[in-house]
BAPALUM-643558 format. One record per atom (N, C-alpha, C): x, y, z. Coordinates in steps of 0.05 Angstrom, whole numbers, plus 5000, padded with zeros to 4 digits. Example, Ala and Ser with C-alpha at 12.3 -4.5 7.8 and 13.67 -1.06 7.14 Angstrom:
// residues 2
526448865156
524649105156
526449345156
525749555142
527349795143
525850015157
***
This chain:
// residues 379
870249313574
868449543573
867249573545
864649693545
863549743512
862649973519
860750073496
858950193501
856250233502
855150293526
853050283530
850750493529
847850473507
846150673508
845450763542
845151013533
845151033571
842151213564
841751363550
838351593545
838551623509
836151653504
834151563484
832351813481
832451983464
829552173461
829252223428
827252053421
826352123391
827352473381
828952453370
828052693345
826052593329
823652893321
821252803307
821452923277
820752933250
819953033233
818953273239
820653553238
818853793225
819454003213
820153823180
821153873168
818153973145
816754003156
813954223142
812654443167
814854423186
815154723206
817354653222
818854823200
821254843206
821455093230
823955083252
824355293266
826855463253
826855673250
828755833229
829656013247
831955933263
834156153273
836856303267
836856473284
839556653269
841256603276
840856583303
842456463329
841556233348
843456093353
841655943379
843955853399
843155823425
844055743444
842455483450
842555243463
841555023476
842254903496
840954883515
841854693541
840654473550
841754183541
839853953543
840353763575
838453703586
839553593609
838553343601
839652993609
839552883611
840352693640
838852483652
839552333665
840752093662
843752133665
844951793657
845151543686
843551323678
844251073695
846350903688
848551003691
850750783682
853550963686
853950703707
857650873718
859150863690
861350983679
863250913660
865551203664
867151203643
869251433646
869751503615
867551493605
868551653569
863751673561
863451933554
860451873544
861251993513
859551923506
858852083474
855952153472
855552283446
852652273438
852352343409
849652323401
849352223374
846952463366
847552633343
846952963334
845252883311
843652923300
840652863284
840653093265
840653053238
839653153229
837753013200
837152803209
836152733179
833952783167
832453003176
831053133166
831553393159
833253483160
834653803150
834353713116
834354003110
835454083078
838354183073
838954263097
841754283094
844454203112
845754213113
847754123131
847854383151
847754313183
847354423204
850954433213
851154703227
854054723239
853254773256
855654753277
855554833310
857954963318
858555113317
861055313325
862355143356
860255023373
861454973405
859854783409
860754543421
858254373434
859954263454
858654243486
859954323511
858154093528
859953993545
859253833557
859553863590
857753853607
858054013637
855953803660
857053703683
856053663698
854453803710
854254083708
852254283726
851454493701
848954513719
847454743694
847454973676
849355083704
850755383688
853455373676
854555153670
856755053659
859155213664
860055233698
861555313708
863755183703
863854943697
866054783690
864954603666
866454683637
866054513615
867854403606
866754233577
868854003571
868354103541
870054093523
869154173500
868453853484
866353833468
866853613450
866653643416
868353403413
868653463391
867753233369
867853343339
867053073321
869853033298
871052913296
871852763286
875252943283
874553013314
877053143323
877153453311
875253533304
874353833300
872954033322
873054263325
872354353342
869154463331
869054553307
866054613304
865854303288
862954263295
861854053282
859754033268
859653993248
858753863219
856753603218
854153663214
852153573215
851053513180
852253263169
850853283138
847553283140
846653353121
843453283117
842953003105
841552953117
840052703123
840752433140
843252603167
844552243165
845152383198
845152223218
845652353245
849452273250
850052323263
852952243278
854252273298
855952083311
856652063339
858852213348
858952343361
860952543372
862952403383
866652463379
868452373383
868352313420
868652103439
868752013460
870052263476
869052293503
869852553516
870352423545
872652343552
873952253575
872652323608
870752273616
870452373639
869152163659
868952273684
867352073702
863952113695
862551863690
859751823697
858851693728
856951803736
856351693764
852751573750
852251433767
849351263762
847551443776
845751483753
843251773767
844252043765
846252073749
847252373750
844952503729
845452663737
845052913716
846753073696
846853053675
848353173667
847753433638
849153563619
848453803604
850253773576
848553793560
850653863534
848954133519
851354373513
849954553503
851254563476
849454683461
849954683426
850054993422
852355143409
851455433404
852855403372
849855563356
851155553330
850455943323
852556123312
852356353300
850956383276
850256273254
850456263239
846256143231
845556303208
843256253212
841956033196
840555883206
840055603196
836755513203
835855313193
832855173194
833254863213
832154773234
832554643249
830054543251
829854173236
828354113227
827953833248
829853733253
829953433277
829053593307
827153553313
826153663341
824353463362
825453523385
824053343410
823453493430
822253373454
820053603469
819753373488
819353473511
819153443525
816653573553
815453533579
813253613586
813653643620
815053373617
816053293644
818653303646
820053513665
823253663666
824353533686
823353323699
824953193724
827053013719
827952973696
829552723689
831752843659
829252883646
830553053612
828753353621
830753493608
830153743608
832054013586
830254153574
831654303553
830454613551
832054813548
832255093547
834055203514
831555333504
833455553475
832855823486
835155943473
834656173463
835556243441
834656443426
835956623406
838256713397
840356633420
843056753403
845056593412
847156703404
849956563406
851056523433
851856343452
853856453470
851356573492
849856583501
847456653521
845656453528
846656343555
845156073573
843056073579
840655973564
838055983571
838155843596
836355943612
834855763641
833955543639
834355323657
832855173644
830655113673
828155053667
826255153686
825054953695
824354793717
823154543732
819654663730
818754483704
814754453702
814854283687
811954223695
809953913680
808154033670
808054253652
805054293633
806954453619
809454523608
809354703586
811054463572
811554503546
813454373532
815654483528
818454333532
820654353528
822754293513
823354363490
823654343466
826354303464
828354153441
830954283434
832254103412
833654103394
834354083367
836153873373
836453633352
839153493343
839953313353
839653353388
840453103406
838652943408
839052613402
837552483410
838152153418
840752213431
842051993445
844852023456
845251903483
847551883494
848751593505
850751513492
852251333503
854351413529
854451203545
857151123569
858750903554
861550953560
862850783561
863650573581
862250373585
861950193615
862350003618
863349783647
863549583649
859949473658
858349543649
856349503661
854549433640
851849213644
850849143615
848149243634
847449453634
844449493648
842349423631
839549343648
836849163631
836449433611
835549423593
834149633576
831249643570
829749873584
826749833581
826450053553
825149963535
825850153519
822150243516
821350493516
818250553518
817950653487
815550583477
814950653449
811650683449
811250903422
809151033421
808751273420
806351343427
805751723418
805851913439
804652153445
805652303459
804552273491
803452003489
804251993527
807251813533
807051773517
811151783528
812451903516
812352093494
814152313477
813852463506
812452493518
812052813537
812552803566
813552493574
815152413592
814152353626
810352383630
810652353644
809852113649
810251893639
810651583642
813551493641
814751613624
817151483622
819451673649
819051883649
820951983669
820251953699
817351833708
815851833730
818051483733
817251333706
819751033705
822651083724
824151223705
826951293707
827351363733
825651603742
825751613776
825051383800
823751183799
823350983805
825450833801
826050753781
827350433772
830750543785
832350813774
834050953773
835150943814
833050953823
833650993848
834650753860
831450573856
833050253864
835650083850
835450223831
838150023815
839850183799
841850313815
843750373798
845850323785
846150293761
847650203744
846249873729
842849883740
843149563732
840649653714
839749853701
837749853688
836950263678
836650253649
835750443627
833750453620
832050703620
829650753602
830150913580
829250853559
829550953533
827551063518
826951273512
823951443504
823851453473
823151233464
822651233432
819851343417
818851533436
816051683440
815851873409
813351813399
814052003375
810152283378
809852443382
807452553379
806152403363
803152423362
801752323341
801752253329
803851963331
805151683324
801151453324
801951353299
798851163302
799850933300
798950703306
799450453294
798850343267
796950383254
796350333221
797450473206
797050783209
797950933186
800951183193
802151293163
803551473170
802951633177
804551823181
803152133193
800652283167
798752463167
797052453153
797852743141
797752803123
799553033101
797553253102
795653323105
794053573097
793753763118
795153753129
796353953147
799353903157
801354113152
804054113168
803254073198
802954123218
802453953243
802153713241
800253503224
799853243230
802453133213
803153243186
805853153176
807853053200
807753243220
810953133245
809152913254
808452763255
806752563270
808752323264
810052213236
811552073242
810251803239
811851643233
811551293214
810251143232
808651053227
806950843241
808650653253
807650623281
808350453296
810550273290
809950083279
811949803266
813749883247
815050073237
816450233235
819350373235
818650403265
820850543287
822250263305
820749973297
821849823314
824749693305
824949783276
828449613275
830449783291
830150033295
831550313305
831650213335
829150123353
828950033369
830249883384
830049613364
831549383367
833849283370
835649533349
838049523348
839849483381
838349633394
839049673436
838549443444
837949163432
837348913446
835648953472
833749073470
832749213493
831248973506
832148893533
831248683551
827248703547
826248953549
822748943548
821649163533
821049253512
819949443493
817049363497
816349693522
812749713524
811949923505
809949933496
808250013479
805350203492
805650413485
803750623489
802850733459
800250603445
800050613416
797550663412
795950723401
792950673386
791350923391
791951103412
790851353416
789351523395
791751573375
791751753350
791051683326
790651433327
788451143313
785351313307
784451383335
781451363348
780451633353
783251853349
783152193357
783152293322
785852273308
786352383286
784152433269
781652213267
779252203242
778552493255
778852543278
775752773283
777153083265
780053093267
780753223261
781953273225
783153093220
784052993191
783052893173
782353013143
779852973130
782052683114
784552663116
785852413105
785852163119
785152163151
786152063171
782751963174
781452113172
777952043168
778051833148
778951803129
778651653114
779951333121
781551373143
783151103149
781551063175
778350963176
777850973204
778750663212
778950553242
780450283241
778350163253
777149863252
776149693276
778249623302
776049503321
777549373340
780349163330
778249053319
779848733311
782948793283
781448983272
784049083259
786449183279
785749433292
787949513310
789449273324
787249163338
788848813350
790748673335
789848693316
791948483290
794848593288
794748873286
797549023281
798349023314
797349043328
799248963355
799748693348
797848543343
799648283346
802048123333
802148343308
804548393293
807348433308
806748653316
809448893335
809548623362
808348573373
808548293394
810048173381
810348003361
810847843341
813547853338
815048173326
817148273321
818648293343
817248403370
819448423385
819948193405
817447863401
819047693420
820847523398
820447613380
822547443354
825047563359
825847783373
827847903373
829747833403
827347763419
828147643445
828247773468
826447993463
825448203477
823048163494
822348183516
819748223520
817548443518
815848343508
812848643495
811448643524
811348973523
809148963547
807349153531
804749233547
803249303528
801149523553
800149723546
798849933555
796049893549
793549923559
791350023542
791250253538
789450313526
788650593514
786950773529
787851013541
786751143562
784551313557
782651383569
781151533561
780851803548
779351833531
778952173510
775752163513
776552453503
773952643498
774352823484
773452993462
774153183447
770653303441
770553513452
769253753454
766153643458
763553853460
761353733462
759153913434
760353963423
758954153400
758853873382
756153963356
755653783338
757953753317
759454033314
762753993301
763153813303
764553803329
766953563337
765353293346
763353273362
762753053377
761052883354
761452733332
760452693316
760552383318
759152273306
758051983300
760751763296
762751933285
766351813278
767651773305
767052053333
768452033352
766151803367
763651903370
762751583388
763251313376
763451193344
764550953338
766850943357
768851193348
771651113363
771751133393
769451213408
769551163441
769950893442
767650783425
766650433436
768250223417
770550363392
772250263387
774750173418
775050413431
776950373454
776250233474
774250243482
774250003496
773949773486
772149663458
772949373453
775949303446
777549503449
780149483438
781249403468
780849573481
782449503507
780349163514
779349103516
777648873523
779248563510
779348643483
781748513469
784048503477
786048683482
788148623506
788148493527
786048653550
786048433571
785248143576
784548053541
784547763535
786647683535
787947773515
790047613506
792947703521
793347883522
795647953540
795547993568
794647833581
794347853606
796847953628
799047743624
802047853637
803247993623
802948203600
804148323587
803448593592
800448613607
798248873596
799449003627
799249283615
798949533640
796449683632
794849663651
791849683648
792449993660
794050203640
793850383650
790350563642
788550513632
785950613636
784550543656
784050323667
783250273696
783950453712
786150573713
787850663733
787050993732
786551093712
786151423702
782551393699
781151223689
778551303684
775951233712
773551323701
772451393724
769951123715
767950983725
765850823727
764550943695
763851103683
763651193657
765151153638
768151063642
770251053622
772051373615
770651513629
771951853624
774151863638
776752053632
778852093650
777652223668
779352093691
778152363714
779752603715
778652763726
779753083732
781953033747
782952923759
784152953772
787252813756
787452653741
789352553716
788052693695
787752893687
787453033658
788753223655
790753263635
792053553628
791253703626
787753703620
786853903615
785153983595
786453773571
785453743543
782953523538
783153363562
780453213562
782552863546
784752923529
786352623517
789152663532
789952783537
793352713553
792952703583
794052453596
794452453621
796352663627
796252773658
797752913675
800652803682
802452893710
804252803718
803652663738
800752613752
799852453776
799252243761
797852183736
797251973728
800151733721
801352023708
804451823693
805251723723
805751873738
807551733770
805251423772
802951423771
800951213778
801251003760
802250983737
802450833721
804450773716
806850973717
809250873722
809950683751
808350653766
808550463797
808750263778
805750223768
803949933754
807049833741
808349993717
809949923710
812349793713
812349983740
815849913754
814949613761
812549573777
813049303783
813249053769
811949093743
811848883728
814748843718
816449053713
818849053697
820348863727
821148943753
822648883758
821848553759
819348553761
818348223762
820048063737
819548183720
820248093689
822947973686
825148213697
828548223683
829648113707
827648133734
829247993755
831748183780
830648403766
831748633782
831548533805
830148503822
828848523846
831248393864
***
């Protein structure tokens, strides 16, 4: 038996908006694929300024944590979070079933800045509830348009006889927000249990060229360019690492007077994929690869400016360049969401005119499922 990554959710940088509580309660739901009889998980803080405590952190097969497990770190009952360095919680003896659901809640008294944060959009698979104080069980609520937020956790191991495929998904916030990657997990999770993991290495307004862009605290959490995040990645020997990337490339200039300044070509963006390709079949992984789905950002002379039409007809020569060269690698998820114009359609749009919906992620997550099981041999 070893242990096996069983769920994956980026903690992001926002540590230039910080959340500053007095109290907090948390309830994180995760879905584990992998039978075993001992889990752990792994508490984030390396973006704090200070060392984070937890008075209780509880572990429960059901939501209202009618029946809990206490866990502990390093055989302590409150646990100790240094700044800047994450750590794995002492092994907690219990049964895992494949496709469960399961809960870990964090309650800390004591008032602190909570700086490692992840979010979520899509509650069918991961799902998370705060509140304000100590010891008081926030709800946790089944929707696909609000975000769902929660501090520190951002991985769980099984202890298993089982070596399941690992799809590990990377990129910005159409898989930070889950409904590609959890539309996956429901899919893959059903037909194969115990023989295969999705892992959400999703970061918001994650770019491929550059870091996150500094002149505003919001774009600061945006987080290290692409190529980056892949030794963190890698470390999971992950059987196929797909890529959802270039979005925030072709959006950020309209907005960021730093990010304006880094505008990219086609052929450039191409080159740095073909990098990250590079890294992860050297590793012995297979790359799969997404195009870039359709945007629009406003129709005033403000915003719709001469920078955002380069970057329309940047995206498509960009996607054009993929479906050259990566032919069995590509998930042509813009075909799939846009309309004879290249526009998302209404019917896949959040709303915002750049983030797909939860009908689009289920539609692309199909495209996906099939290629993967083609790939690892699931089938």
């Amino acid at each position: 038996m070893k242990w096996q990554t069983a769920w994956v959710h980026e903690c992001s940088d926002f540590s230039t908006l910080p959340f500053k509580m007095t109290e907090l309660t948390e309830i994180i739901q995760m879905t584990l694929n992998v039978s075993g009889n001992a889990v752990r998980f792994e508490l984030s803080n390396l973006y704090g300024e200070e060392d984070l405590v937890f008075n209780e952190v509880s572990f429960s097969a059901d939501k209202k944590f009618h029946v809990k497990h206490r866990i502990y770190y390093d055989n302590k009952t409150t646990i100790i979070i240094q700044k800047g360095t994450t750590i794995m919680t002492d092994a907690l003896d219990v049964k895992i079933l494949p496709g469960q659901k399961v809960f870990l809640r964090l309650i800390s008294s004591r008032a602190q800045k909570y700086m490692d944060f992840a979010s979520t959009y899509d509650t069918s698979m991961t799902n998370a509830a705060i509140v304000r104080r100590a010891g008081v069980n926030p709800s946790l609520r089944q929707t696909f348009g609000a975000r769902r937020g929660w501090f520190c956790l951002s991985k769980a191991e099984v202890f298993s006889n089982y070596q399941p495929k690992i799809v590990s998904l990377i990129g910005d916030s159409l898989i930070e927000m889950g409904y590609v990657s959890d539309s996956l997990m429901a899919l893959l999770y059903q037909k194969f249990p115990n023989k295969v993991v999705v892992l959400n290495h999703g970061v918001s307004g994650q770019r491929l060229l550059n870091d996150a862009p500094q002149d505003e605290p919001l774009f600061a959490t945006f987080g290290m360019k692409t190529r980056k995040i892949l030794p963190k990645v890698l470390q999971n020997s992950p059987n196929i690492v797909l890529m959802f990337a270039g979005l925030n490339d072709l959006i950020l200039p309209v907005f960021s007077q730093e990010a304006k300044n880094q505008l990219a070509q086609a052929q450039v963006l191409f080159k740095e994929v073909e990098y990250i390709y590079k890294q992860i079949t050297s590793n012995k992984s297979e790359f799969m690869l997404s195009t870039i789905t359709p945007f629009e950002i406003g129709h005033t002379k403000e915003i719709h400016t001469s920078v955002m039409e380069q970057n329309l007809l940047t995206r498509i020569n960009l996607n054009k360049l993929f479906q050259k060269k990566y032919q069995t690698e590509l998930i042509n998820s813009a075909a799939l969401v846009e309309d004879k114009t290249c526009h998302l359609l209404r019917e896949y749009d959040l709303g915002d005119h750049i983030h797909i919906n939860k009908a689009a992620g289920e539609i692309i997550a199909q495209n996906i499922c099939d290629k993967v099981i083609a790939k690892t041999g699931l089938g």
